[in-house]
Each structure stands twice: as structure tokens, then as C-alpha cells.
N, C-alpha and C positions, 0 to 999 in steps of 0.2 A: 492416416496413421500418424499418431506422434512421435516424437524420437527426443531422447531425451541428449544432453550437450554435456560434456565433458568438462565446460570449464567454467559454466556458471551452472546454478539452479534451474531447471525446468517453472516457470512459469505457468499458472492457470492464473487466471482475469476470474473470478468468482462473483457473481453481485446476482442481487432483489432488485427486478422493477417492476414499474406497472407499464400498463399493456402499451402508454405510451413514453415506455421509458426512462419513466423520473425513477431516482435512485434514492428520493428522498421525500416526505411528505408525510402530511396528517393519516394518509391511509396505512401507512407500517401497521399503527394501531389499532386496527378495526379490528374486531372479534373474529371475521370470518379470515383474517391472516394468522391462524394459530398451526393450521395444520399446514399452512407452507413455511413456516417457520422450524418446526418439527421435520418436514423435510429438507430447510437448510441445512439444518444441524446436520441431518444423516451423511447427508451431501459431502461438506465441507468436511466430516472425518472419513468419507472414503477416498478424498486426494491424498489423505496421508501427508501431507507439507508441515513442516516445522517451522515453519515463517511465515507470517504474514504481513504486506507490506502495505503501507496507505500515508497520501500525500499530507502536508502540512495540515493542512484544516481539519480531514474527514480525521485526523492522529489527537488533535486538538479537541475534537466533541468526544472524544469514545478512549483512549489510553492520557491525555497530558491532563494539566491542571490550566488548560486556555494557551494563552499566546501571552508575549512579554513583545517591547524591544529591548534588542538586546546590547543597547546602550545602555539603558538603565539597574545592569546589573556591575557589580560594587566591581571596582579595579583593583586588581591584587598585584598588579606591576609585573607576575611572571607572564612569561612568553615563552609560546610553545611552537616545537618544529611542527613542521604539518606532515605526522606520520597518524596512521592510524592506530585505535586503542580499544584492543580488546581485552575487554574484564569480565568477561566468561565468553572463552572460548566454546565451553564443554556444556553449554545449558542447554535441554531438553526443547525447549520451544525459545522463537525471538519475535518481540513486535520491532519492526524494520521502520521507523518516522523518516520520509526523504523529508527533508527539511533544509533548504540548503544555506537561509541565512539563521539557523540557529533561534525561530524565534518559541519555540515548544518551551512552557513550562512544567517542571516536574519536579513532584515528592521523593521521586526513589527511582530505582533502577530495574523495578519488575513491574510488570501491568498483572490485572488478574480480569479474563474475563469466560465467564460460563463456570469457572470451577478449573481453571487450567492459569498458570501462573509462565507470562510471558518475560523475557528479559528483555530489556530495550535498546535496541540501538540505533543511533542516531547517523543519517546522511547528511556528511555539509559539503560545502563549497571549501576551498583555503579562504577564499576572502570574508570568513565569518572572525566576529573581535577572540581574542586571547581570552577573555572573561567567559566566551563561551565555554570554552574546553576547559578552562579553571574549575568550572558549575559544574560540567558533566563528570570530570576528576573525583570531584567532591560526593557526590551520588551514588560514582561508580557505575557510570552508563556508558557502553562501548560506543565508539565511532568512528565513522571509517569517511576520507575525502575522496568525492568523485568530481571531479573537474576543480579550475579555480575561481571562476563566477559561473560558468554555468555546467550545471551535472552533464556528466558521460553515463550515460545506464548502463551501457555494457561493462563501464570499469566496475561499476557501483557491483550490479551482479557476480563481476569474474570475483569480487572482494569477500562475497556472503561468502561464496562458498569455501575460497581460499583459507580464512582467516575462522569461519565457522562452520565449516562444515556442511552449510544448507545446500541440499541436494532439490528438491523441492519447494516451492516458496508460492504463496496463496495472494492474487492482490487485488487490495476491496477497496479502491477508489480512493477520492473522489473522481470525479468524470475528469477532471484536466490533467490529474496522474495517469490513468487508465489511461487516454489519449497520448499522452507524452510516451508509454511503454511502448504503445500499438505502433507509434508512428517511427520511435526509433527500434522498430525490431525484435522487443524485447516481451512479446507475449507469447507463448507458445500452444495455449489453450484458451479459449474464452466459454465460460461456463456461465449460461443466465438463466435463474428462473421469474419466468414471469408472468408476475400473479395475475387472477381476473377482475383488475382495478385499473380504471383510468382515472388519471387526476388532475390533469389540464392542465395545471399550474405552470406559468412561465419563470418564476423564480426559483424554481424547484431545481434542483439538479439534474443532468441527464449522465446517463452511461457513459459515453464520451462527445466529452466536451471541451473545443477547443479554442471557444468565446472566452471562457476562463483559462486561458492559456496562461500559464507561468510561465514568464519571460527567463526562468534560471535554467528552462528546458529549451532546445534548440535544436525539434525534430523535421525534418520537411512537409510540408502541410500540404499532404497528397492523399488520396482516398484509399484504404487499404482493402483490400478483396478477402475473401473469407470462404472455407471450405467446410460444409455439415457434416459434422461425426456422427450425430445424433439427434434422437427427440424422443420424451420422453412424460406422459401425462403422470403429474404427482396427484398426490392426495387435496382437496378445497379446488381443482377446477385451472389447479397451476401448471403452467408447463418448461418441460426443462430444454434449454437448447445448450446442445456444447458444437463449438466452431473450432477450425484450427487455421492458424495465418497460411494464408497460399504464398509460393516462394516468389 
């Protein structure tokens, strides 16, 4: 049974793999991936979640414009306190980038994808430069600080909801985010369909992954146990597993 928490968003872990758990690879594309894609979509709008969260990189292929450093953006000499800054409190949906040295580059302050227009907000550290939050000012992309070099997830979390209202919140990787949630606590559902596609590939991503660990994360690196809610055969031969974290 799930129970939803009071002072942050209920979490669901959401992710596509294949049958040996790559999260990413030439096979998305294959023709006979059409009708589990069709049932992600169903999927992912019956959680209902207004947020969806995903770490530096997987933020970087699919909502940013790549990666910068974030030295090399222009010094405007102001200095900001390190409170957080929300520029739409009130938006409909949020793409949530943990990001904690600011290095996300971006056009604007809303993502758009499927046909749903996301507003962006940005997770740092305090120890990201002045010129960051100068850019994000400038854009008009909300931000909020969870830790000083390295993230607290639970502050990160008790913040969505705080300061935005997400009750709810969807999170699609990469493996070393999804890893970093699971290990500090902070997943309350884990939702995978996965497809009838092996892809062998060792470079490829996995669900979680903690070989790609980000050192800005600081979970304990312990095996977490997991309890089956469900199963579920979709449509193309896919199948849906949802887990919930055992106490």
C-alpha cells in the first residue's frame, strides 16, 4: 500500500527498459516499440504528477540546449543571497533539472514536450557562481538550493512542494539520479515497463546506477529491498512492474 507524505511530493521512479535494463539505446527506435510507447503515455498520465524530475544529463538531452561551464558565462558583478526563487509559483506542470553545479544551458523558462508546456526549475547547490543565478534571473527560471556542495533530497523535495505546490512528482532518470533518490529515501513508487528487447550494450545506461555516481549526491551505498504492488502485461509483449520501497 502506498501512503502519500505530507511534507513533500509523493514520488513514482517511472522509466522504459529493456529486458536487461538499459534505459537507453538504439532499440527505443525499433518499430515494434510503438505500442509500448502508447502505453507509456497512458501510463505516465494516470500518475497524475505535475512534475517531472530528471538529473543533470538525462535534463541536458531532452529539456536544456546541452551543458556549458559555468565559468564561462559573462560576470555581471551582482551577488545574490542564496534564497530560493520562484517565478511561477502557480504553473500547471514543472520540469524539475537537479543540477547542482548550474551547468544546464537554456533558451527560456518553459520546456514543451508531447504537447504539454513544462516550466523549469532549476536544483543547485549554494556553491554554484553568482553568474548562474544572474542567467536563470534573466530567463525567468525558478530555483531552489538543496544543500551547499552537496544536495539534500529530502530538503530538495520538502521545497517542490512548499514553494510550488507539487504534490506529486514523476522521476525519469538518469540511473545515477534514480539511484541517488532510492538510496536517500526518497522514492515512494517504482514504476518500469519493460520491453521484449535485450541490448547487451555496456555503455548504455541502466535503471540504477551507481558506477555513475555523482559525487554532489551523498547516499549510503547499501542495497535497498523492494515490495510488488503489481504486474501487469501491456500491449507489443511489454510488461509493467510497479514496486514500493520496504521500510
Amino acid at each position: 500500500m502506498t501512503m502519500e507524505n505530507e511534507k513533500r511530493p509523493y514520488v513514482v521512479c517511472h522509466m522504459v527498459s529493456s529486458l536487461d535494463g538499459r534505459i537507453d539505446g538504439d532499440f527505443f527506435g525499433l518499430p515494434g516499440m510503438a505500442p509500448v510507447w502508447r502505453a507509456n503515455r497512458e501510463i505516465r498520465a494516470k500518475y497524475g504528477c505535475t512534475a517531472v524530475i530528471n538529473g543533470t544529463a538525462t535534463a541536458a538531452q531532452i529539456w536544456a540546449d546541452g551543458l556549458r561551464d559555468p565559468k564561462t558565462l559573462p560576470q555581471s558583478g551582482a551577488k545574490w543571497a542564496r534564497f530560493d526563487y520562484a517565478a511561477d509559483p502557480y504553473a500547471a506542470r514543472y520540469a524539475v533539472a537537479v543540477d547542482p553545479e548550474g551547468r544546464l544551458r537554456w533558451s527560456g523558462n518553459t520546456v514543451e514536450r508531447n504537447g504539454e508546456v513544462f516550466h523549469v526549475i532549476e536544483v543547485l547547490t549554494e556553491s554554484v557562481p553568482d553568474a548562474v543565478l544572474t542567467r536563470l534571473r534573466e530567463l525567468g527560471i525558478s530555483y531552489i538550493f538543496a544543500g551547499q556542495e552537496k544536495l539534500n533530497l529530502p530538503l530538495m523535495l520538502e521545497k517542490l512542494r512548499a514553494l510550488f505546490g507539487i504534490e506529486r512528482a514523476m522521476l525519469t532518470g538518469g540511473g545515477a539520479t534514480n539511484w541517488a533518490f532510492l538510496a536517500a529515501g526518497c522514492i515512494d513508487e517504482i514504476s518500469v515497463i519493460v520491453a521484449p528487447l535485450a541490448d547487451g550494450g555496456r555503455d548504455t545506461a541502466t535503471l540504477f546506477d551507481r558506477s555513475a555516481f555523482d559525487p554532489a549526491f551523498a547516499p549510503d551505498f547499501v542495497p535497498v529491498s523492494l515490495e510488488l504492488l503489481g504486474t501487469e502485461t501491456l500491449p507489443g509483449d511489454a510488461l509493467w512492474l510497479r514496486y514500493t520501497v520496504r521500510p
